[in-house]
MARSE-971095 format. One record per residue (C-alpha): x, y, z. Coordinates in Angstrom, 3 decimals. Example, Ala and Ser with C-alpha at 12.3 -4.5 7.8 and 13.67 -1.06 7.14 Angstrom:
+----------+----------+----------+
|       c1 |       c2 |       c3 |
+----------+----------+----------+
|   12.300 |   -4.500 |    7.800 |
|   13.670 |   -1.060 |    7.140 |
+----------+----------+----------+
***
This chain:
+----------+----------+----------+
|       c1 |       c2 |       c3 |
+----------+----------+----------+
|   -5.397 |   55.170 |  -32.726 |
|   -3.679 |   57.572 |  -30.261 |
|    0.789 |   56.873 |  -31.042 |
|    1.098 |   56.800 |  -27.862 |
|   -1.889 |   54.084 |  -26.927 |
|   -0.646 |   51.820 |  -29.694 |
|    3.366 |   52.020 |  -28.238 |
|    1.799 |   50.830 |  -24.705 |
|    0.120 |   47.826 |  -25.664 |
|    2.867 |   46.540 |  -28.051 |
|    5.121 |   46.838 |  -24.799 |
|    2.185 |   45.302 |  -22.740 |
|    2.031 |   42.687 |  -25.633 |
|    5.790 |   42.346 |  -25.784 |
|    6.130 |   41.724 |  -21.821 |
|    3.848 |   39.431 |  -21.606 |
|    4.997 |   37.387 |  -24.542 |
|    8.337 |   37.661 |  -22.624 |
|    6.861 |   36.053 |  -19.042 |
|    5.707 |   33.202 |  -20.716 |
|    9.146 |   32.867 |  -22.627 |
|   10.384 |   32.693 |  -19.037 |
|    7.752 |   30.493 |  -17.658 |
|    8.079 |   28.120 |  -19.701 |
|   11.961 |   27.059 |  -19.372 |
|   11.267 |   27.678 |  -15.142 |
|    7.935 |   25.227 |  -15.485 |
|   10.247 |   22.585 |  -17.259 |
|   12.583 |   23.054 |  -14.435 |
|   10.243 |   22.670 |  -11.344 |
|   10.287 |   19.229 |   -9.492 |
|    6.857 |   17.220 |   -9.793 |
|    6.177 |   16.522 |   -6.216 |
|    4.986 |   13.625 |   -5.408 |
|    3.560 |   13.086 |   -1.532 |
|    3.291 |    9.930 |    0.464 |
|    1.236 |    9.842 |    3.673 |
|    2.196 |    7.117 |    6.126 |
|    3.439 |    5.828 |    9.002 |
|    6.520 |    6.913 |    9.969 |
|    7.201 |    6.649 |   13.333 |
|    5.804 |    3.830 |   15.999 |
|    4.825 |    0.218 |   15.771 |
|    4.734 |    0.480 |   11.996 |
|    7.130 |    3.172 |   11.013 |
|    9.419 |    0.105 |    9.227 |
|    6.520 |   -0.574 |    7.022 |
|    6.806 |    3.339 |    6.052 |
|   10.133 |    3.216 |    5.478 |
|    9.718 |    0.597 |    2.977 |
|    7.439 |    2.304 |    1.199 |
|    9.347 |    5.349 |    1.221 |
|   12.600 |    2.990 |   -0.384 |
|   10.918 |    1.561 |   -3.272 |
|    8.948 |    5.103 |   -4.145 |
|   12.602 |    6.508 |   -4.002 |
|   14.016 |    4.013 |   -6.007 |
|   11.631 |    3.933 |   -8.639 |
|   11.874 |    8.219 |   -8.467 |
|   15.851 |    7.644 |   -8.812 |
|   15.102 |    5.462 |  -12.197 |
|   12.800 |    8.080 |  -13.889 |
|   14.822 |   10.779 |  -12.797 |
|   17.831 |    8.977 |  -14.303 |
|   16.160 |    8.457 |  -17.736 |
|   15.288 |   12.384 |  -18.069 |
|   12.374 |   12.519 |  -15.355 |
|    9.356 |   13.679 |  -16.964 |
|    7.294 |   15.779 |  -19.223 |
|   10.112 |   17.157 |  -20.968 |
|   12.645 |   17.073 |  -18.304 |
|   10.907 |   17.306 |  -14.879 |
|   12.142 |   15.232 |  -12.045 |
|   10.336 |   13.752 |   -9.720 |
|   10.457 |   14.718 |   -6.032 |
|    9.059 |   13.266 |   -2.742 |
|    7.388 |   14.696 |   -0.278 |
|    6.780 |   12.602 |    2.760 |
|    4.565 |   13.009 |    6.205 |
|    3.745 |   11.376 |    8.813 |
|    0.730 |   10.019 |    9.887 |
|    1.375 |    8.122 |   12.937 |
|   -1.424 |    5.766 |   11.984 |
|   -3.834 |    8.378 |   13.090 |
|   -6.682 |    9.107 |   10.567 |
|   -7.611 |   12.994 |   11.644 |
|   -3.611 |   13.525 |   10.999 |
|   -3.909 |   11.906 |    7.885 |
|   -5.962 |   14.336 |    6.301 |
|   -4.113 |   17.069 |    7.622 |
|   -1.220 |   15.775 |    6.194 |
|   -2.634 |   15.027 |    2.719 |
|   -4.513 |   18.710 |    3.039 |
|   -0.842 |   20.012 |    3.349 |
|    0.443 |   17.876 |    0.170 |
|   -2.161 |   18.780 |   -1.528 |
|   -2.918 |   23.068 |   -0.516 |
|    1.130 |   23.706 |    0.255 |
|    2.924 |   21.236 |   -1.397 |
|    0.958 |   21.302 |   -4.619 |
|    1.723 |   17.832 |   -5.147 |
|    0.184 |   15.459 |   -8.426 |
|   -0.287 |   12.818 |   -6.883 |
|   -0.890 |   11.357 |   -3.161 |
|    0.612 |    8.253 |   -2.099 |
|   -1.083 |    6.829 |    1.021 |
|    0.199 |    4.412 |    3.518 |
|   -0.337 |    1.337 |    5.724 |
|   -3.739 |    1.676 |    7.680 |
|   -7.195 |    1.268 |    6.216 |
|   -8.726 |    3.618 |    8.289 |
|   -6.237 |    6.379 |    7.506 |
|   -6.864 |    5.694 |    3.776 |
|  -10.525 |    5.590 |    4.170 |
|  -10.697 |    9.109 |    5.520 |
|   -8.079 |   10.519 |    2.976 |
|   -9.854 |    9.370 |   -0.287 |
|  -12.750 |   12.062 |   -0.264 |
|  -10.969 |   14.608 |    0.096 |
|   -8.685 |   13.599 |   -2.810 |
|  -12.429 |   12.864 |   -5.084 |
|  -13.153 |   16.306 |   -4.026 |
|   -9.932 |   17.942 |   -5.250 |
|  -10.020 |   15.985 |   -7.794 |
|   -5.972 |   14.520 |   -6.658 |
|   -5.081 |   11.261 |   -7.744 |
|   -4.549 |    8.816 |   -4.451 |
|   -2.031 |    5.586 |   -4.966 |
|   -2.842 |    3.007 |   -2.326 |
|    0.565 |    1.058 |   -1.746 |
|   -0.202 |   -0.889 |    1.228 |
|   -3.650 |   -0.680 |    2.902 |
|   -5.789 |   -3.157 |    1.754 |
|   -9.813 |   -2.666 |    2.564 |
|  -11.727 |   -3.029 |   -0.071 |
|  -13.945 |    0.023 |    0.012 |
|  -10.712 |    2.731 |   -0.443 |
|  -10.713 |    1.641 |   -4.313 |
|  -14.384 |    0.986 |   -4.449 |
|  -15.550 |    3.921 |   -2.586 |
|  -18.957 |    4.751 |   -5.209 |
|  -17.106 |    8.122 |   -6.091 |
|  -17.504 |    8.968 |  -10.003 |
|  -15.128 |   10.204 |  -10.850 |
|  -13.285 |    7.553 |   -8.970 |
|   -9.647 |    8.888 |   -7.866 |
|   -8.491 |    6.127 |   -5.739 |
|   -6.018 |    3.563 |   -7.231 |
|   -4.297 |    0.192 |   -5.724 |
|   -1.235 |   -1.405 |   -6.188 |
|   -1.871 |   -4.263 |   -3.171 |
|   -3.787 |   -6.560 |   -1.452 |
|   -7.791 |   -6.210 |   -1.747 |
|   -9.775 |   -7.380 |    1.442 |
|  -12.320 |   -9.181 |   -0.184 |
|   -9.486 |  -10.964 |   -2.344 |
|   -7.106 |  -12.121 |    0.308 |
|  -10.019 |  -13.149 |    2.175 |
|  -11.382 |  -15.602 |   -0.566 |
|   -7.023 |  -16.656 |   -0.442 |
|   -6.773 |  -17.149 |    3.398 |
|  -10.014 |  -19.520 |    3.347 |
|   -8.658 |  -21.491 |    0.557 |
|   -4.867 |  -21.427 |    2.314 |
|   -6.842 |  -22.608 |    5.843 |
|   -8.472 |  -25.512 |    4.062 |
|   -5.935 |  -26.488 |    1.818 |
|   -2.868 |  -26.581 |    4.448 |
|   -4.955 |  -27.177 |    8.031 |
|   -8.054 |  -29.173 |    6.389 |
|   -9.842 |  -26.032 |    8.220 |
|  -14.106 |  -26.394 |    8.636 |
|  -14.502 |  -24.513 |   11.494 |
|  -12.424 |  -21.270 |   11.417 |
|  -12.634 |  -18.489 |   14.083 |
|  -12.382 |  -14.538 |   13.155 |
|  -10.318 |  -12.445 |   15.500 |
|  -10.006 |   -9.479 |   14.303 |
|   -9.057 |   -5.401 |   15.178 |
|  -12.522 |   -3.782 |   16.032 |
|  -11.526 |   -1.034 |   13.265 |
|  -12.906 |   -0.053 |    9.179 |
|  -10.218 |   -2.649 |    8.600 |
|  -11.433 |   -5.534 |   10.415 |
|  -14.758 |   -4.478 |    9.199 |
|  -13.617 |   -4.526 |    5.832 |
|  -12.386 |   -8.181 |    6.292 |
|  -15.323 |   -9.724 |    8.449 |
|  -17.334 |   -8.671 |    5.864 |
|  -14.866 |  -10.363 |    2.774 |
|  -14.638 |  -13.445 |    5.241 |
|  -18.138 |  -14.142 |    5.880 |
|  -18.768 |  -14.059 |    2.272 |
|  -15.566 |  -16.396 |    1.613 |
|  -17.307 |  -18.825 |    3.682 |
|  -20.600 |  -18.166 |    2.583 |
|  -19.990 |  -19.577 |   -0.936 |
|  -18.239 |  -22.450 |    0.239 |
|  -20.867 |  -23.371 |    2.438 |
|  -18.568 |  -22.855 |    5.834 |
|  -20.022 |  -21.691 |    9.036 |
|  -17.475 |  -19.603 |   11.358 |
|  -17.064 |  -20.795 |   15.224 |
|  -17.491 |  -17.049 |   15.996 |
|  -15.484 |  -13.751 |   15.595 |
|  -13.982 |  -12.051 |   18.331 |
|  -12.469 |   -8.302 |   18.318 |
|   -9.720 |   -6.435 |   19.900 |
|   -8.685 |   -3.166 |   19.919 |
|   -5.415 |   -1.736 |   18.607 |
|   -3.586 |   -1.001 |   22.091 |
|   -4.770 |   -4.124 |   24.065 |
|   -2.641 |   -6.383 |   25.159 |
|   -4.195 |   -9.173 |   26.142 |
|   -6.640 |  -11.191 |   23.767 |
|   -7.131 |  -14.396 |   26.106 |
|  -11.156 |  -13.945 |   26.611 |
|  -11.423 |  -13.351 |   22.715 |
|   -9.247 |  -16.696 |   22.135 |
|  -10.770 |  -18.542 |   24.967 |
|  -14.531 |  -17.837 |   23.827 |
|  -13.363 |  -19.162 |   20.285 |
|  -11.520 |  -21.921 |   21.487 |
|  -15.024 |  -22.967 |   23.543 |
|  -16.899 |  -23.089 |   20.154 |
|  -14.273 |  -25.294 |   18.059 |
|  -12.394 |  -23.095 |   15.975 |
|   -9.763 |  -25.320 |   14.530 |
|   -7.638 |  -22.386 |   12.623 |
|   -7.702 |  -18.611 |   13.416 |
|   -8.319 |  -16.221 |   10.420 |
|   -6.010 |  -12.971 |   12.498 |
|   -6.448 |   -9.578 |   10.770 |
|   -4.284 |   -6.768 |   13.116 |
|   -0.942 |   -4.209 |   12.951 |
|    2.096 |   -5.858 |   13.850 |
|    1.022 |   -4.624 |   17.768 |
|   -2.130 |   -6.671 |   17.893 |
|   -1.701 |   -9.696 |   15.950 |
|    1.797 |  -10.171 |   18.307 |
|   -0.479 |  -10.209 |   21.249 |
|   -2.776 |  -12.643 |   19.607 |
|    0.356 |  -14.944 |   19.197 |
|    1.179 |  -13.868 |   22.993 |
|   -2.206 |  -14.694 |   24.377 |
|   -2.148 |  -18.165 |   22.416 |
|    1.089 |  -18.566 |   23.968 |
|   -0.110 |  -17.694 |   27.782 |
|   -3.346 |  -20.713 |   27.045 |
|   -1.154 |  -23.136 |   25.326 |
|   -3.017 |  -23.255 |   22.814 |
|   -1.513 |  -24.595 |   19.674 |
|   -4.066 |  -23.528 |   16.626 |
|   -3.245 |  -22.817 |   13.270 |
|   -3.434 |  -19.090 |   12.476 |
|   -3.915 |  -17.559 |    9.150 |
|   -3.095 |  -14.161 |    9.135 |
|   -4.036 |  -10.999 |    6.859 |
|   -0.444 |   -9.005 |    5.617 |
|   -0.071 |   -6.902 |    9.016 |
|    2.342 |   -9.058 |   11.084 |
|    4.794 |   -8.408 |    8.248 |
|    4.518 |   -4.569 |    9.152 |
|    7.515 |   -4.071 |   11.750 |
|    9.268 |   -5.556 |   14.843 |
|    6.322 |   -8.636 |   14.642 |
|    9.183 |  -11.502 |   15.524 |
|   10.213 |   -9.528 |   18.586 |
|    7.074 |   -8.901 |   19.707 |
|    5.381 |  -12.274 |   19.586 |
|    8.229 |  -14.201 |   20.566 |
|    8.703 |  -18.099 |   19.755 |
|    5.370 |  -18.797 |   18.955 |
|    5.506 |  -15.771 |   15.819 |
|    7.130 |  -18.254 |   13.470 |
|    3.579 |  -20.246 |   13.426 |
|    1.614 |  -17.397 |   11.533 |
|    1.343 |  -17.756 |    7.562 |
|    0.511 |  -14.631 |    6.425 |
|   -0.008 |  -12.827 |    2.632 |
|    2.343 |  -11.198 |    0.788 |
|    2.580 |   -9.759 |   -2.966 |
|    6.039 |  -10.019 |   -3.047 |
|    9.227 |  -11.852 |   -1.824 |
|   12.767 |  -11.051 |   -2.664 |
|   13.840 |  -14.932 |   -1.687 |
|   14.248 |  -17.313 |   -4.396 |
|   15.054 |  -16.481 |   -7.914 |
|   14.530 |  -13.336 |   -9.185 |
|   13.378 |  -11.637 |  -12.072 |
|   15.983 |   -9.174 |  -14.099 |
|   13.741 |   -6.246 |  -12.726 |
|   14.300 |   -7.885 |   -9.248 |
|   17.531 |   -8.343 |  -10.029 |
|   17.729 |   -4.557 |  -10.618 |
|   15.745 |   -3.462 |   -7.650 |
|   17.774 |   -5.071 |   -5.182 |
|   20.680 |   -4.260 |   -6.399 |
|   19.939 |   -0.536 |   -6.433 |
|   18.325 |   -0.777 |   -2.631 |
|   21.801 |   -2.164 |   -1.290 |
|   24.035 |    0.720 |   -3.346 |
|   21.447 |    3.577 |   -1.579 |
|   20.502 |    1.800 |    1.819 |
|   23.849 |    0.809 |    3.186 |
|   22.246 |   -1.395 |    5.738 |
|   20.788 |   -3.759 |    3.287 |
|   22.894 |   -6.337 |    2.378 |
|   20.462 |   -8.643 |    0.893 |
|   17.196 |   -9.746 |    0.610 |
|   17.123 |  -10.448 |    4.136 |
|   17.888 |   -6.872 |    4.743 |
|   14.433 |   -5.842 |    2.488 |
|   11.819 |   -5.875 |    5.042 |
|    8.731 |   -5.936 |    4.653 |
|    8.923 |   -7.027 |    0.873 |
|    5.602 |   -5.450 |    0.338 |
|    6.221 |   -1.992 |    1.289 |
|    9.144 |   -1.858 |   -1.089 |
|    7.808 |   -4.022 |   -3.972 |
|    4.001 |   -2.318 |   -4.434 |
|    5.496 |    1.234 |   -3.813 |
|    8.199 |    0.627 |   -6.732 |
|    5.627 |   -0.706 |   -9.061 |
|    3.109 |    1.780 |   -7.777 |
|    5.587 |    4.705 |   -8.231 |
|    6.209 |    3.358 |  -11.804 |
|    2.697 |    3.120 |  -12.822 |
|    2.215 |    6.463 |  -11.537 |
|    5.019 |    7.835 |  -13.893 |
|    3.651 |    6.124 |  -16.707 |
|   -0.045 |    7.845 |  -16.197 |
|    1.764 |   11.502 |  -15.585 |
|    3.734 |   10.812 |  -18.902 |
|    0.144 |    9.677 |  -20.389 |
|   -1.496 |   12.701 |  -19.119 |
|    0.666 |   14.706 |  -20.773 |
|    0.374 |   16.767 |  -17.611 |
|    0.446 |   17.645 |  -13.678 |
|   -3.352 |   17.961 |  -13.845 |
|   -5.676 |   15.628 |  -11.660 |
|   -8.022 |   14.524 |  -14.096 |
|   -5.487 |   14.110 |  -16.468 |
|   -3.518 |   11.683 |  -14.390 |
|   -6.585 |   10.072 |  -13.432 |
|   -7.540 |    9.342 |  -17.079 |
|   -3.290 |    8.261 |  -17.758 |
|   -3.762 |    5.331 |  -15.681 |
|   -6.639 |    3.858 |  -18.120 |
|   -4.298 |    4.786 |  -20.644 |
|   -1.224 |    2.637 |  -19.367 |
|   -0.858 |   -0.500 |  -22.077 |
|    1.902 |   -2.835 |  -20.315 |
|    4.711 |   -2.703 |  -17.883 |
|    6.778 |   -5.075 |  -16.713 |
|    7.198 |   -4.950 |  -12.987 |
|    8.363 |   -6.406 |  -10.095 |
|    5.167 |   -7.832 |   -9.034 |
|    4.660 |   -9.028 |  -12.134 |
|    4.294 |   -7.778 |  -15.795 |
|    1.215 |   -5.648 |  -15.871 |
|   -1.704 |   -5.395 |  -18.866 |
|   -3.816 |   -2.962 |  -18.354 |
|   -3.745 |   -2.932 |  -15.216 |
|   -6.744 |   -0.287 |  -14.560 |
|   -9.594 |    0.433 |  -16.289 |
|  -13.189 |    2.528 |  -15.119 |
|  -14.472 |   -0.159 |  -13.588 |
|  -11.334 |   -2.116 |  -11.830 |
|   -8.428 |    0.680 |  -10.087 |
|   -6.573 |   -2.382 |   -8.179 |
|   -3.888 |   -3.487 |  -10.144 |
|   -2.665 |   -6.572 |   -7.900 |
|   -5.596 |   -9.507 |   -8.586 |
|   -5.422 |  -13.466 |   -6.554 |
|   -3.241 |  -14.821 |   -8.351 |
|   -0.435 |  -12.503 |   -7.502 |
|   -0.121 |  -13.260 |   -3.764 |
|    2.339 |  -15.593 |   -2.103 |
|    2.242 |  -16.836 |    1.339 |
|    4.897 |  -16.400 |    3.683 |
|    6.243 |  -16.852 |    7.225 |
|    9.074 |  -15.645 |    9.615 |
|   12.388 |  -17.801 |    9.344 |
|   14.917 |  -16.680 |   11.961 |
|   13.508 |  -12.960 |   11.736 |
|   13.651 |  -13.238 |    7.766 |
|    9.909 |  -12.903 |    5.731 |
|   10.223 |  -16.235 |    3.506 |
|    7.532 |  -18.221 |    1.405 |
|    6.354 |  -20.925 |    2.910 |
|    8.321 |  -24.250 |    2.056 |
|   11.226 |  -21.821 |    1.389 |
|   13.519 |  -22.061 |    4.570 |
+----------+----------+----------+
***
C-alpha cells in the first residue's frame, strides 16, 4: 500500500472517530422536545393552558431528577390550534418536520385529534391524547397503532352518563343534543349503544353547530317527545347556549353533560342556570388528596402565581391527565432506551406501574388497549360559585 494512501485514511479514520467523540457528549446535551398541539387561544384556550401546566410540571420533575437518557431534559414545544383541524396538522407537521419532536401531545377537540393521528401512524410519531375523548382517535384500525390516551373514552363515559341519568334523575326517556361534529358522532354512536343494552329508547337527538347560539327548536322538538333528562355533548360555547336556550323556555330538565362545559369561561357564559349541569371529570383537586396530589398542587401554586388553591386549578382535567400523561410518556422514552418512534411506541407496553395522580397505574397499555383511564376512574362534578366540585361536595 502506497505511504501516502495508508497516512490518509488513518487521518480519515482518526477524524471520524473524533466527530462521534464529539457527537456523542452534544447528543447527551440536546433537549428532547416534546410538542403539544392545542387550543390556545378562544373559547377553550383555558383548557390549553391547563394542559400546558401539568405537561410543564411533570417536565420540571424529570428534568429535576436528571431528565433523561443519560442526562437529556425535556423541553416543550407548544402550538396552537385554535380548535381548527386543517391547522392542526400543520401544526403537528411543524413539530414533527422542524421541531423534530418524540413525541406529539394533542389537545382538546376530537376532530382536531382525528385528523392528526394518521399522519403521526404514517411517521411513525407517537401521539398522547390528554383531553379529547372520541373513541375512534385510540382505536383508529392503524397497525402499528401510534395513538395513546390518558382521558375520557366516548363509548365509556357514555355507558357512565346513562347510568348517572338513571341513578340520580330515575331517567327512561333521555334526549341527545349534541354538536353536529366527529365528536358528537363519536358519542351518538356510544349513547345509542348505552341504551341499547339497557333496553332504553331515546326521545330523539337533536344537533347544533359549534357557533350557534340559539338551540330553542332543538330543545323544543325534544321537549315535545318527553325527554325527561338531556344527555349534552358540546365546547364550553355550545353547551352554555344549551343552558341559555333552556333558560329562555323555562324549561327545568335535568342535563347530563359530556366533560366540555368544564373547558373555559362555561359559568359566565351560561349564567344562573350553569350550576344545574353534572358533567364528567377524571380528576378533582377538592377533597383529600393523595401525597402525589399533595405534590402537584403544591408545585402549580410555587410556578403559577395566580393559583392559590385548588380553586385556582381549572379545569382539573387538563392539568391532571397531561401530568400523568407527560409521566407515562417519560417512562416509555426511558423504556425505549431512545428518541425513536417505534421505540417509544413499544416503551409504553413496556411501562410496569406508576403511581399517579389519577390513580396508580398497572399496565396501563398493552397492543390491544392504548387508553389508560378505564370507568371506574371518573368522578362527576358540577360548578359551585365558579369552582369545578364533585357532586355532594359543596
Amino acid at each position: 500500500m502506497n505511504p501516502c494512501s495508508f497516512s490518509a485514511t488513518r487521518r480519515t479514520l482518526l477524524a471520524a472517530g473524533l466527530a462521534l467523540a464529539a457527537a456523542a457528549p452534544a447528543l447527551a446535551n440536546e433537549p428532547i422536545k416534546i410538542g403539544l398541539v392545542t387550543a390556545l387561544s378562544g373559547q377553550s384556550a383555558l383548557a390549553g393552558e391547563a394542559i400546558t401546566r401539568g405537561m410543564q410540571v411533570a417536565i420540571d420533575e424529570i428534568n429535576a431528577k436528571g431528565g433523561l437518557l443519560g442526562g437529556r431534559k425535556l423541553e416543550l414545544v407548544r402550538r396552537d390550534d385554535e380548535a381548527n383541524p386543517a391547522k392542526g396538522v400543520v401544526a403537528a407537521r411543524e413539530l414533527i418536520y422542524r421541531e423534530k419532536v418524540a413525541v406529539v401531545f394533542g389537545g382538546l377537540d376530537t376532530p382536531v385529534s382525528m385528523a392528526i393521528v394518521p399522519l403521526m401512524n404514517q411517521e411513525k410519531v407517537p401521539f398522547m391524547g390528554p383531553w379529547a375523548a372520541g373513541t375512534g382517535i385510540t382505536r383508529n384500525g392503524a397497525n402499528p397503532n401510534f395513538a395513546f390516551r390518558v382521558s375520557a373514552v366516548d363509548e365509556i363515559v357514555d355507558v357512565g352518563m346513562l347510568a348517572y341519568a338513571q341513578k340520580n334523575f330515575k331517567s327512561a326517556k333521555p334526549g341527545l343534543i349534541l354538536v353536529n361534529n366527529p365528536w358528537g358522532e363519536s358519542n351518538e354512536k356510544g349513547l345509542k349503544a348505552a341504551m341499547a343494552a339497557k333496553g332504553v329508547t331515546p326521545a330523539g337527538v337533536e344537533k347544533f353547530e359549534g357557533n350557534d347560539v340559539d338551540m330553542v327548536p332543538q330543545l323544543t322538538r325534544l321537549k315535545a317527545a318527553g325527554a325527561d333528562t338531556l344527555f349534552m355533548v358540546g365546547n364550553v360555547g355550545p353547551s352554555a347556549q344549551v343552558v341559555k336556550s333552556l333558560e329562555r323556555m323555562g324549561w327545568k330538565v335535568p342535563v347530563v353533560s359530556h366533560w366540555g362545559p368544564a373547558g373555559g369561561r362555561f359559568t359566565e357564559l351560561a349564567g344562573a342556570m350553569g350550576k344545574d349541569v353534572h358533567f364528567v371529570q377524571t380528576y378533582s383537586f377538592f377533597g383529600k388528596q393523595s401525597p402525589v396530589g399533595q405534590r402537584v398542587i403544591k408545585a402549580l401554586m410555587a410556578k403559577y402565581p395566580t393559583i392559590k388553591g385548588p380553586d385556582d386549578i381549572s379545569p382539573a382535567v387538563g392539568v391532571a391527565n397531561a401530568y400523568d400523561a407527560m409521566h407515562l410518556t417519560a417512562l416509555a422514552i426511558q423504556a425505549a432506551g431512545s428518541t425513536s418512534g417505534d421505540a417509544i411506541r413499544q416503551g409504553y407496553y413496556k411501562i410496569d406501574k406508576y403511581e399517579g395522580l389519577i390513580k396508580t397505574y398497572v399496565k396501563p397499555f398493552t397492543a390491544e388497549v392504548h387508553d389508560a383511564v378505564q370507568s371506574n376512574d371518573y368522578v362527576w362534578a358540577q360548578f359551585i360559585d365558579n369552582r369545578i366540585v364533585p357532586v355532594g361536595m359543596n
